[in-house]
C-alpha positions in Angstrom: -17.6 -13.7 29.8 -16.1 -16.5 31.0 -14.9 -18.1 27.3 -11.6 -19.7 27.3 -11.3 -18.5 23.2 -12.9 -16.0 21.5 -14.7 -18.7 19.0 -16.5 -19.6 21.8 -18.3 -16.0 22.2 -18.6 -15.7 18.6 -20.3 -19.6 17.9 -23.3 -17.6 20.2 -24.2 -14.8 17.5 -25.7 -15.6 14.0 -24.8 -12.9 11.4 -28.5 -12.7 9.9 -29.8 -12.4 13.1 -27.5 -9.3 14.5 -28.2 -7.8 10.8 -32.3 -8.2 11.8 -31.6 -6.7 15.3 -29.7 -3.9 13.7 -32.3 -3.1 11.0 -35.3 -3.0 14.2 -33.5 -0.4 16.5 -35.6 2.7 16.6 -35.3 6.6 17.1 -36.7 5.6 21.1 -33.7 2.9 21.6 -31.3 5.3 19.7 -32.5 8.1 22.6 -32.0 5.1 25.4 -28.7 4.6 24.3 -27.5 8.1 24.5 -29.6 9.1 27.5 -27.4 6.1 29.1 -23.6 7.5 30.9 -22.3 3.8 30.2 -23.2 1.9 27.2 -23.0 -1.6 26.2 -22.9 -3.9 23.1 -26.5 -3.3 22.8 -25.9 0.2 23.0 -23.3 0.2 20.3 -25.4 -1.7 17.7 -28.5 0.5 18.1 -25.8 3.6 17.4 -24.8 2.1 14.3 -27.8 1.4 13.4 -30.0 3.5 10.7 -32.3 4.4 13.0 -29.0 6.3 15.0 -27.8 8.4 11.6 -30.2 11.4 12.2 -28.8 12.0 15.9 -25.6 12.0 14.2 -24.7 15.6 15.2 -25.5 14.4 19.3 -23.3 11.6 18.9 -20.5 13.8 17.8 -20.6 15.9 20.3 -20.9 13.2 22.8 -17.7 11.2 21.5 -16.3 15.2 21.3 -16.6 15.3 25.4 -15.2 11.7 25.9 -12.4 12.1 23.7 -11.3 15.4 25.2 -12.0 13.7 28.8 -10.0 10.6 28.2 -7.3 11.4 25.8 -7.1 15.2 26.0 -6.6 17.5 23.4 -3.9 15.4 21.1 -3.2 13.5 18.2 -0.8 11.2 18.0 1.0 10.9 14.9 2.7 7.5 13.1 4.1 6.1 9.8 3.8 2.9 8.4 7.1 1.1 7.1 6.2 -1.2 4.5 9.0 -4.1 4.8 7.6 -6.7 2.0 5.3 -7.2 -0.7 5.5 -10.8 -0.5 2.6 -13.0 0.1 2.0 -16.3 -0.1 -2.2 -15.8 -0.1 -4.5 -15.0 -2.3 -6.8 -11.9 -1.1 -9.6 -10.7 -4.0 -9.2 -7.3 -2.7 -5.6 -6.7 -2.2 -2.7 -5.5 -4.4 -0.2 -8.0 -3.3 -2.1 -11.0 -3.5 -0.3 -13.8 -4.5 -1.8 -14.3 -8.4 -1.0 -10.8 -8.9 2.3 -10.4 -11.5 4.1 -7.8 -9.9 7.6 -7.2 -8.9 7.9 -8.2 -5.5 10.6 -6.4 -3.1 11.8 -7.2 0.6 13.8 -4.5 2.4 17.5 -5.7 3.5 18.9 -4.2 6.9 20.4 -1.5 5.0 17.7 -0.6 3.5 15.4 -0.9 6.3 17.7 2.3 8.0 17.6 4.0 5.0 13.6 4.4 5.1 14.1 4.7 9.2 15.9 8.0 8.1 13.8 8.7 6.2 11.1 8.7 8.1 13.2 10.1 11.1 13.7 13.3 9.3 9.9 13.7 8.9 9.9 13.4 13.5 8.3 10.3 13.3 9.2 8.2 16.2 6.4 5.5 16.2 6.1 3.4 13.3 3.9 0.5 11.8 6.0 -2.1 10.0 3.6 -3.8 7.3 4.2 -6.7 5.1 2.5 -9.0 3.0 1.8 -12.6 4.1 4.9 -15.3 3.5 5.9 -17.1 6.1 9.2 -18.3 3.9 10.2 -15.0 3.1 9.3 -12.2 6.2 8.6 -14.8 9.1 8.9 -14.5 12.2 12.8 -13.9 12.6 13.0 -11.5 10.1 10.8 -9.2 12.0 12.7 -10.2 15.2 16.1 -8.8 13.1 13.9 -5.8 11.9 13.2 -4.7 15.1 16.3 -4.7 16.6 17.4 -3.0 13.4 15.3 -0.2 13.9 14.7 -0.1 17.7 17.8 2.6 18.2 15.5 4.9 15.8 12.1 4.7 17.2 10.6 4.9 20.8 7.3 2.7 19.3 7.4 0.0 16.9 4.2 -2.3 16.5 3.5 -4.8 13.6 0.8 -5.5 11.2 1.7 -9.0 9.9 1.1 -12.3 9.4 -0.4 -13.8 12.2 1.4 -15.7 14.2 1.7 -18.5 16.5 2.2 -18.0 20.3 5.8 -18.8 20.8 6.9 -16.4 17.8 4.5 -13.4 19.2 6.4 -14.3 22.7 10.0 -13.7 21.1 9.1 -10.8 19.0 7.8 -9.2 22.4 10.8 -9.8 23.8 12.5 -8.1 21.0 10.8 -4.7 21.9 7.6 -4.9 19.5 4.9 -2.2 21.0 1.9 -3.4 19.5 0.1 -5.6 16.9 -2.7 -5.3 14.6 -4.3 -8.0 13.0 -7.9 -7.2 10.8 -10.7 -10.2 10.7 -11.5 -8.7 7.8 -15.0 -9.6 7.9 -16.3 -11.9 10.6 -18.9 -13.5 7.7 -17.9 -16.6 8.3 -19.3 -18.0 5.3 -18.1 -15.7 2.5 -14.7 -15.2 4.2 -13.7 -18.4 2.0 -14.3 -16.4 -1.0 -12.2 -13.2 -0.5 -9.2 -15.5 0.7 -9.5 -19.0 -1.5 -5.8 -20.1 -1.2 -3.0 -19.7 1.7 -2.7 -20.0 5.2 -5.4 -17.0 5.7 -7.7 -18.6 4.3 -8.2 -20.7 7.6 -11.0 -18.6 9.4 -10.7 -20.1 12.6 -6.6 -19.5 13.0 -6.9 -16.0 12.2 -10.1 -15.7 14.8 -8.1 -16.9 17.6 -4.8 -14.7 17.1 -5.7 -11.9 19.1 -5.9 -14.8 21.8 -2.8 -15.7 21.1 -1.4 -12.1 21.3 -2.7 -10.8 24.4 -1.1 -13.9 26.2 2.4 -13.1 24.5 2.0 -10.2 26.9 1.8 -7.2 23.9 1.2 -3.3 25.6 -1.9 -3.0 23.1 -3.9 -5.1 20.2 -5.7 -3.0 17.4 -8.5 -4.8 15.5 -10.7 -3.7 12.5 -12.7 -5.0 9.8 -11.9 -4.2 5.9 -14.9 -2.6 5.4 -16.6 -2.7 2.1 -16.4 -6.6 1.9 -19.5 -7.1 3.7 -22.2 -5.4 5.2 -20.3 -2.8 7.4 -22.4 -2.4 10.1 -23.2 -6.0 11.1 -19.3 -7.1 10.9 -18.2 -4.2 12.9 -20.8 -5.1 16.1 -18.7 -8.6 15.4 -15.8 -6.4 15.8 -16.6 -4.7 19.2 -17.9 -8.1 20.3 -14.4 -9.5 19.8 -13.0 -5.9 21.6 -15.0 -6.4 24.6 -14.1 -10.0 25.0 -10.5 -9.2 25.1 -10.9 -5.9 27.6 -12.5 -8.4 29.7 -10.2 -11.3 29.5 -7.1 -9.8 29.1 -7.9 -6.2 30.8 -4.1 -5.5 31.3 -3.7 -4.8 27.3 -4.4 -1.9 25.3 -6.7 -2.0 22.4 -7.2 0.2 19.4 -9.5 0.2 16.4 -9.3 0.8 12.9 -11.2 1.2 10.1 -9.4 0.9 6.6 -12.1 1.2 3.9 -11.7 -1.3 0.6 -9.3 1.2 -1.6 -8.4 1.0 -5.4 -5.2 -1.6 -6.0 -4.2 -3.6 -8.7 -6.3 -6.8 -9.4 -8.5 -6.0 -6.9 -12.2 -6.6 -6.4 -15.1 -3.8 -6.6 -16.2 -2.6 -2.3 -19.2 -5.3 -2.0 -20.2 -2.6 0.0 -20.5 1.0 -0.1 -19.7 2.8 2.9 -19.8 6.6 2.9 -18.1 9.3 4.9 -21.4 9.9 7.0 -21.3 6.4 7.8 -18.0 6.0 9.1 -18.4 9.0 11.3 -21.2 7.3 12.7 -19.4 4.5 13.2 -16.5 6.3 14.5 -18.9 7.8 17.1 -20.9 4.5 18.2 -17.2 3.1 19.0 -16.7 6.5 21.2 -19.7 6.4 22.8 -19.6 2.9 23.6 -15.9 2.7 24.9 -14.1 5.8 25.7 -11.1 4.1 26.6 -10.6 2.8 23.0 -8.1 4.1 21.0 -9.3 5.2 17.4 -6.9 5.5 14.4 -7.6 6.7 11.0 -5.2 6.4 7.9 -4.2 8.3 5.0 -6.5 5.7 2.8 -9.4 8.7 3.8 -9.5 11.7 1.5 -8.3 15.2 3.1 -11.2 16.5 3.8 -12.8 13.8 5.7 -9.6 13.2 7.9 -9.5 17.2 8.5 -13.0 17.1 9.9 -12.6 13.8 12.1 -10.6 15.6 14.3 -11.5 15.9 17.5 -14.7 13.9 17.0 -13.5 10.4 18.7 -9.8 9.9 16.7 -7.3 9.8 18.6 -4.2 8.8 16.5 -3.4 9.0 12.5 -0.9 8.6 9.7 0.6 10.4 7.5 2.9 10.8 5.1 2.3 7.2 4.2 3.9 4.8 2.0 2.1 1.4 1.0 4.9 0.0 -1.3 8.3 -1.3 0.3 11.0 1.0 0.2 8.5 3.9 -0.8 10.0 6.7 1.2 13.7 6.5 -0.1 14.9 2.8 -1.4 12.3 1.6 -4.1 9.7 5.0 -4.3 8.0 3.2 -7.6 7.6 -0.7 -5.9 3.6 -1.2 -6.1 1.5 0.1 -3.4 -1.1 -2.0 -1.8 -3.5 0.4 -2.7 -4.1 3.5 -3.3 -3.6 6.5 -0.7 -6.2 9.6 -0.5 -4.0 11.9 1.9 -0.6 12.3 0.3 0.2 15.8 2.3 3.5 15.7 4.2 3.7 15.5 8.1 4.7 19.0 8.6 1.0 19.7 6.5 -1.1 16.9 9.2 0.4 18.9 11.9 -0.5 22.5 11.0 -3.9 20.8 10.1 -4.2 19.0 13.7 -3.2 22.6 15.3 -5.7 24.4 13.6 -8.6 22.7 15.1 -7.0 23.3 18.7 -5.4 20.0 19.2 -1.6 18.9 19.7 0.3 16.3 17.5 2.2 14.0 19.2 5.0 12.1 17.9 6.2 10.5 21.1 3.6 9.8 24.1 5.3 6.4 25.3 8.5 5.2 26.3 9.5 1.7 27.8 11.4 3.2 30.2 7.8 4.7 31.9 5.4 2.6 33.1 2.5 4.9 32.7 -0.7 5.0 31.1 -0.4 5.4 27.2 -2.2 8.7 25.9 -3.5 8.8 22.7 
């Protein structure tokens, strides 16, 4: 691919026509695809496909091997640190949304160390900071000051914020920022307008190219993912690992990771669009596996117990727990509204046995800037 933007790869697809080529694939294509040692976008949307879901116990086994080939036997473990529920948009589907009338909170410097001890006395050492969307309120210098505030307690701190434009992504790169993740949401192009009718996300395009703009501010790693339920899941994540492989190819210096947060009960929020079940997003899960074993995969604490005890091993490579979705929600402001709902509320110590019990090892520290290695897990 020789696109200058990602827009440019993406203008080439047409979402009914990748939903038509995903309801054709057949049992023979599904047993091409796993027959193949390397696979390719082709490969991944005949894995998600329906015709793929009764092989689902070959794929597992197949993203089983990979995993343990490319990452080992480990799991790395991180917390989010929810800094804001401010936003300036209006999201259909989120608790923070703009029109909803709750009591909004952004953590000061002292209470930013107050969760980072928090969350220190739990061993976490890599941690996600999270805020709603306000550009006035938690812009880009106030994550610049948040990470120098916490960088003496953490080895890894990455962001899941607004996006950005290039010169702020550059600065807070500078500052010691790991990684950033920043969802589509849903690559519909045409419905998008409906789940985000006011703000600045609600310009499709911007948000589209800020991966772009990321991996040229020079980031160790990008995750992507789509928030699935709002459309249909399996068409907007091959739009998903399209955008994936354009940016291994362009920018094939960077890291990339995946994530799959499922549409989760909040206040004010919309009902899923679509329903996704756990037998799904294993097979999803899987396809990604299969298709790129270098990929990182991350689940969250939005997954029931169960599910999340069973992924292991089967293509994750990194979770959280313990989590918090409301600013200050470890120590400084536990009852400040969540942006939705979490299904795992058991304690690190609790992950960890869980994560040793199926033979693997949690990891709470597997990269330091001082190193220049590969990252693991």
């Amino acid at each position: 691919m020789n696109a200058q933007h990602f827009a440019e790869v993406f203008k080439q697809y047409d979402w009914e026509a990748v939903k038509a080529k995903i309801a054709q694939c057949t049992p023979a294509m599904v047993e091409g695809s796993l027959a193949k040692s390397r696979k390719n976008l082709d490969d991944f949307l005949t894995l998600l496909s329906p015709a793929a879901s009764p092989y689902l116990e070959a794929m597992a086994q197949q993203a089983q091997q990979l995993t343990i080939q490319r990452f080992g036997k480990t799991i790395q473990l991180y917390a989010p640190l929810y800094v804001s529920n401010e936003c300036q948009n209006i999201c259909t589907y989120c608790g923070f949304s703009m029109d909803n009338k709750i009591r909004r909170k952004t953590l000061s410097a002292t209470e930013l160390v107050m969760e980072a001890l928090a969350l220190k006395s739990m061993g976490v050492d890599h941690v996600l900071l999270v805020s709603g969307e306000a550009n006035k309120i938690v812009d880009r210098a106030y994550f610049e000051r948040a990470i120098q505030t916490l960088s003496p307690y953490f080895s890894q701190i990455s962001i899941e914020v607004q996006p950005l434009d290039q010169p702020d992504y550059e600065l807070l790169q500078a500052a010691g920022t790991h990684a950033v993740l920043v969802y589509q949401e849903t690559y519909h192009q045409e419905v998008y307008k409906q789940y985000h009718p006011k703000g600045k996300k609600s310009n499709f395009d911007y948000r589209l190219a800020t991966p772009d703009r990321i991996a040229q501010s020079g980031f160790h790693k990008i995750g992507l993912g789509v928030l699935l339920g709002l459309e249909d899941w399996r068409v907007d994540s091959f739009f998903n690992a399209l955008h994936i492989d354009y940016l291994q190819k362009r920018y094939w210096k960077t890291k990339y990771s995946v994530s799959f947060p499922r549409l989760r009960p909040a206040q004010g929020i919309i009902e899923p669009n679509f329903i996704m079940e756990d037998r799904d997003l294993l097979q999803l899960i899987c396809a990604y596996r299969l298709w790129n074993p270098d990929l990182e995969i991350s689940i969250s604490t939005r997954e029931r117990e169960k599910f999340r005890n069973h992924i292991i091993g089967l293509g994750v490579t990194s979770m959280s727990a313990a989590s918090k979705t409301n600013p200050g929600g470890y120590v400084v402001d536990p009852q400040s509204l969540e942006q939705f709902e979490i299904s795992d509320e058991r304690s690190m110590e609790e992950i960890k046995a869980i994560i040793r019990q199926a033979g693997y090892d949690p990891v709470m520290k597997d990269w330091d800037s001082s190193y220049s290695g590969r990252v693991y897990g």
